[in-house]
VOGU-3710 file (C-alpha; in Angstrom, 3 decimals, decimal comma):
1> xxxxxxxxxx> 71,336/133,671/42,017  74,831/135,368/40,865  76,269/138,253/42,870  79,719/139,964/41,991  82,751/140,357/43,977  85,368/142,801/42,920  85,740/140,893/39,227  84,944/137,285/40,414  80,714/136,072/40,278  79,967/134,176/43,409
11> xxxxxxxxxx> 76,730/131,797/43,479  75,143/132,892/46,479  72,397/129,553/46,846  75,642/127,649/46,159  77,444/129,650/48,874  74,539/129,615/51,788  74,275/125,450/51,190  77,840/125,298/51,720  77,327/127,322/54,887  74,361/125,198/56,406
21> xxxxxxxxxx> 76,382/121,751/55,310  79,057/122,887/57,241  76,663/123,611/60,435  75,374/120,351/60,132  78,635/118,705/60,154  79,502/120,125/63,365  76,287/119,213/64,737  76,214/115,573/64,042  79,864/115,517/64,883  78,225/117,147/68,344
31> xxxxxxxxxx> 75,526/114,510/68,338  78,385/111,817/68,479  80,486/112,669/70,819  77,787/113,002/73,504  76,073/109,693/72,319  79,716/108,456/72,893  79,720/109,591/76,408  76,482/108,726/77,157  77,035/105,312/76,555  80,227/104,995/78,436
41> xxxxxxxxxx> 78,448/106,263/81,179  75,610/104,130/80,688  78,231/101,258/80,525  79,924/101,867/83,693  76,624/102,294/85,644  75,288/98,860/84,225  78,557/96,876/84,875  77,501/94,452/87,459  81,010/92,905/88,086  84,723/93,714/88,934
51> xxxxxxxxxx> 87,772/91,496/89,259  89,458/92,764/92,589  92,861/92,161/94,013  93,832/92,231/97,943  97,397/92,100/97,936  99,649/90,846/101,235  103,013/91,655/101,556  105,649/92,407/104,151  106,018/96,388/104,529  109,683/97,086/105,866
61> xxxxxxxxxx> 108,960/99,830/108,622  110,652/103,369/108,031  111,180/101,453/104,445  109,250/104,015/101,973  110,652/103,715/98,763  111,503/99,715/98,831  107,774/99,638/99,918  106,779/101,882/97,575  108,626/99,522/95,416  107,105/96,385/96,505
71> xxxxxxxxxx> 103,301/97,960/95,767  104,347/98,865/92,082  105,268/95,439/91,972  102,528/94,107/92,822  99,930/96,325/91,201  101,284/95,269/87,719  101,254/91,357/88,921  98,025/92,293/89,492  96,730/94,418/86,772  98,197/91,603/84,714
81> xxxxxxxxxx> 95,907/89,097/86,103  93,057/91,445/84,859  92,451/93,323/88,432  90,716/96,738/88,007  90,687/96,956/91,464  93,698/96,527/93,801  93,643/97,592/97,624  96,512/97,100/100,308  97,024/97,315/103,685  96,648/99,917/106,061
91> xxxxxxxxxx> 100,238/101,681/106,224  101,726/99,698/103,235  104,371/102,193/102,535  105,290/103,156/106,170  103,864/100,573/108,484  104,438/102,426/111,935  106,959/104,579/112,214  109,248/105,620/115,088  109,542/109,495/114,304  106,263/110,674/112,275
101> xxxxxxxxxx> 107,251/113,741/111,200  110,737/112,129/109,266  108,530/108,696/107,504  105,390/110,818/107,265  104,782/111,878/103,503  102,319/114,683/102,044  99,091/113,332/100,193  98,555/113,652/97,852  102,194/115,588/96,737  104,595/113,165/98,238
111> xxxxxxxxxx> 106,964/110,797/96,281  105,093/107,335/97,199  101,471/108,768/95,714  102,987/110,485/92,867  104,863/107,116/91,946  101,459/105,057/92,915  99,792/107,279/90,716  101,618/107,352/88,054  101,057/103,477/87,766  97,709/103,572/88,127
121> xxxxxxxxxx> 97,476/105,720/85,206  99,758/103,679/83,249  97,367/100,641/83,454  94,396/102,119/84,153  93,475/100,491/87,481  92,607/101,888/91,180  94,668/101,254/93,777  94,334/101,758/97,141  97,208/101,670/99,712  98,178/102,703/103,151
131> xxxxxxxxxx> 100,516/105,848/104,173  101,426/107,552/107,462  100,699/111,199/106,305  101,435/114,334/107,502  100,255/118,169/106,452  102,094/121,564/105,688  100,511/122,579/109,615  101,920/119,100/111,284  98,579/117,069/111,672  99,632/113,179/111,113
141> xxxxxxxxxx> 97,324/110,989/109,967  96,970/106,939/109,600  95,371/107,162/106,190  93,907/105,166/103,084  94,901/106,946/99,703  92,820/105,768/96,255  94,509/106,445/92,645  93,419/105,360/89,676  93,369/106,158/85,382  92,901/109,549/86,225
151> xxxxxxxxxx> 94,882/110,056/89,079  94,674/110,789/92,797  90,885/111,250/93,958  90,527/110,378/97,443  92,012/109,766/101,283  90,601/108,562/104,193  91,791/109,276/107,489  91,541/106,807/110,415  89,042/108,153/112,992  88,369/105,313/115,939
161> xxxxxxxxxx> 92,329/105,123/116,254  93,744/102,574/118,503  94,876/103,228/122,293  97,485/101,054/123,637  98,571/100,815/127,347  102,422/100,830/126,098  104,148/101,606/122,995  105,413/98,794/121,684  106,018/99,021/118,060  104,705/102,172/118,006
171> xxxxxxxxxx> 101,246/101,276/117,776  99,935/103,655/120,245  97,619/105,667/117,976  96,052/107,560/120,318  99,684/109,171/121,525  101,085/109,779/117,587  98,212/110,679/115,520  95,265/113,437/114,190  91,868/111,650/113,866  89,995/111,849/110,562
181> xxxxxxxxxx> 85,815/112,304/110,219  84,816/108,960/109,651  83,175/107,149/106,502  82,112/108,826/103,593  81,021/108,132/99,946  83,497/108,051/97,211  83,341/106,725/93,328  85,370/103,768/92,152  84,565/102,933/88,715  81,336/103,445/89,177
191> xxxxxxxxxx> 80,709/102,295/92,537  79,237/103,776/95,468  82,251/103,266/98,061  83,534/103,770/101,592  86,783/103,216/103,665  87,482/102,380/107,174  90,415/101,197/108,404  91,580/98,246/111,496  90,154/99,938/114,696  87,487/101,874/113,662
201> xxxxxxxxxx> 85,670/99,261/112,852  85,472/98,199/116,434  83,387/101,126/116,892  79,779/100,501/116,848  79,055/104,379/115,433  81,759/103,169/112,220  79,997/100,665/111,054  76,175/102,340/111,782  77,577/105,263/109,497  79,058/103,173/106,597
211> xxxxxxxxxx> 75,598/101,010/106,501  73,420/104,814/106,488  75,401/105,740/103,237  74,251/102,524/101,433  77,404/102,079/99,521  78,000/98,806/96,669  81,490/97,926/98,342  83,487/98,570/101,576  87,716/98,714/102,053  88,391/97,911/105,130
221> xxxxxxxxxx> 92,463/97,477/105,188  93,996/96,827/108,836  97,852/96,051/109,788  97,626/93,620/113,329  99,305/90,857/114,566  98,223/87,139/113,889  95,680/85,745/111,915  92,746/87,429/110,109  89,920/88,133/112,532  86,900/86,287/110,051
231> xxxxxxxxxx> 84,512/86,009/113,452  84,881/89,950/113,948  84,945/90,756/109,974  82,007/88,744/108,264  79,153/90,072/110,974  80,223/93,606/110,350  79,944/93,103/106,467  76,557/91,797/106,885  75,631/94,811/109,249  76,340/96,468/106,438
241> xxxxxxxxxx> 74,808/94,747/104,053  77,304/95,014/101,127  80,555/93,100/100,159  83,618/93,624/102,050  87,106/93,827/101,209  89,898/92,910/103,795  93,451/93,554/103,054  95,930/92,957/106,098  99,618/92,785/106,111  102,596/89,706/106,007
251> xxxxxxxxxx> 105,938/90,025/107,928  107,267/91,621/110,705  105,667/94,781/112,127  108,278/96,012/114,808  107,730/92,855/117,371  104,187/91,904/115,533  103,928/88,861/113,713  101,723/89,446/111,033  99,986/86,760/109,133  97,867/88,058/106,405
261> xxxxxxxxxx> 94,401/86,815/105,688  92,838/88,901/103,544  89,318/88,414/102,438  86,165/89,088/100,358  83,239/88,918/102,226  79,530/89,027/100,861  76,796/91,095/102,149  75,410/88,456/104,327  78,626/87,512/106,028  80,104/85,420/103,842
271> xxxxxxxxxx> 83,857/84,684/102,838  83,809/84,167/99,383  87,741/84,296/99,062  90,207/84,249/100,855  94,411/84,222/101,026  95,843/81,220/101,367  99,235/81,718/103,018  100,926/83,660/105,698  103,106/84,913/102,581  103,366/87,277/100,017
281> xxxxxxxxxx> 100,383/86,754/98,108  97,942/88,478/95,778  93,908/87,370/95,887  92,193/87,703/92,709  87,808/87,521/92,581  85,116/88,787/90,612  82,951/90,499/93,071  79,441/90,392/91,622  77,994/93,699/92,266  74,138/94,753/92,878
291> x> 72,996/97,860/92,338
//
């Protein structure tokens, strides 16, 4: 069929199968992109393991950018060693701080998680790390922050906080700091997650609420004195029924002498790794996952 327009003839079948090849186009082009997805999601729900990092190092109180330092470090010795998942200790960039409002920082604005999550984005790994934090309406918190490719996407804030007869290295919680609401679900990666941090799980309630929300993994960082606590840490993971991850600090904290001993601990209890040294050191597994 030939039409006219103005002087030129126009083939109008010609003209309407142009039209229709160009819908398809777009369609299948459509069709790809979610098939494309869909597998990547797919992908990420059927990945059954993940090579995790628990990093110990020596957090210089009232210290926030050479700690801040020291965890960018570490997260690219890390990331280099194929980690996808790193997690430090509980207060890694402040420790415990003699004034709260001055060391405190804003999360997820303040300079330490903007520079943390910057490198997380750079190469394309979570992180997890400790902060004393503070809000626009002074409420201080002991709290857990989580970065990763895309950025900042979670805190937790320490709710069974510790009560000290004295302050000694400032570690009267109970004097300093807001409380948060306890464990909740989160996604890492694809995993079901929750957070608690030190002290709270000495509570009872803690670790009855992280088993209700059936998570695949658990970060449980703490900063104390001495050596790891494995009697108190591998019944609570198997309370809980899913592996653990324990992240605890090196060095000096204030008049503490801090020892490390971080951990992965299985479902039923069992250390499956561990750190090595009271030293800087950086514990590398791939945690099987069920689902």
């Amino acid at each position: 069929m030939i039409g006219t327009i103005g002087k030129k003839s126009v083939n109008v079948n010609s003209f309407f199968m142009e039209e229709r090849m160009q819908i398809l186009r777009c369609l299948l082009v459509f069709l790809l992109t979610i098939c494309s997805a869909s597998c990547t999601a797919y992908q990420k729900a059927g990945k059954s393991s993940y090579r995790v990092a628990i990093v110990q190092f020596d957090t210089i109180p009232e210290k926030n950018e050479h700690n801040t330092k020291q965890i960018e470090r570490l997260s690219r010795e890390a990331a280099a060693k194929g980690a996808e998942i790193i997690l430090f200790h509980e207060s890694a960039v402040t420790d415990l701080v003699s004034d709260i409002d001055k060391y405190s920082e804003l999360v997820p604005e303040g300079p330490a998680c903007r520079r943390i999550e910057a490198v997380a984005k750079e190469l394309k790994v979570y992180i997890g790390f400790g902060i004393s934090e503070k809000t626009e309406d002074k409420f201080y918190y002991i709290t857990h922050v989580f970065v990763g490719p895309k950025g900042y996407f979670y805190k937790y804030r320490k709710t069974w906080i510790w009560k000290s007869s004295d302050d000694r290295g400032y570690r009267n919680e109970w004097a300093r700091y807001d409380v948060g609401d306890g464990p909740e679900l989160f996604n890492v990666g694809g995993l079901r997650a929750t957070c608690f941090i030190c002290a709270d799980g000495d509570a009872p309630r803690c670790i009855e609420r992280a088993r209700l929300l059936k998570p695949d993994i658990v970060f449980y960082p703490s900063n104390h004195g001495g050596e790891s606590y494995y009697p108190q840490y591998t019944p609570r993971a198997a309370e809980i029924g899913v592996p653990t991850l324990i992240a605890n600090r090196t060095g000096k904290s204030w008049y503490a002498d801090c020892k490390g001993g971080c951990a992965v601990i299985s479902g039923t209890g069992e250390i499956l790794a561990k750190t090595t040294t009271h030293e800087e050191e950086i514990l590398i597994y791939d945690l099987a996952i069920k689902k």
